[in-house]
N, C-alpha and C positions, 0 to 999 in steps of 0.2 A: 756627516761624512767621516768614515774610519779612515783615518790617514795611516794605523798601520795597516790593515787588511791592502791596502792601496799602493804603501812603501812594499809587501811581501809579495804582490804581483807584481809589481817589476823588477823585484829584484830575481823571481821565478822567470820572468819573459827573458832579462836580459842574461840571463847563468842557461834558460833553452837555446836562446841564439848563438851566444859566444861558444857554445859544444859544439853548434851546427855549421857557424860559417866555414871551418875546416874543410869541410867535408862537397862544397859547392862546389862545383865545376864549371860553370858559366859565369864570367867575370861579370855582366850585369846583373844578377843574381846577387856575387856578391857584395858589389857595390849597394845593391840597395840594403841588403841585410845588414853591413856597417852604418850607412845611415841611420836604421831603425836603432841598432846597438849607440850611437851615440846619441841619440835623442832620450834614451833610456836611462842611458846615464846624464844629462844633463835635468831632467826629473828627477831622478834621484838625490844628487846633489840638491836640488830646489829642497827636499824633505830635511835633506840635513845644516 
């Protein structure tokens, strides 16, 4: 297992989401999109 190639995709998912929740208009939406972004970040922290 590459743990960087692994750490570099989420840090690319979570810096796609965190552009895009702005931009949501449907509060469930973006409700779940924060979900994903905090889960993103609690893997990542796991890396570090």
């Amino acid at each position: 297992m590459d743990k960087e190639k692994i750490q570099k995709a989420i840090i690319s998912a979570l810096l796609l989401l965190n552009n895009e929740v702005e931009n949501i208009e449907f509060e469930d939406l973006k409700k779940d999109y924060l979900t994903v972004i905090g889960n993103l970040e609690r893997a990542l922290n796991e890396f570090q």
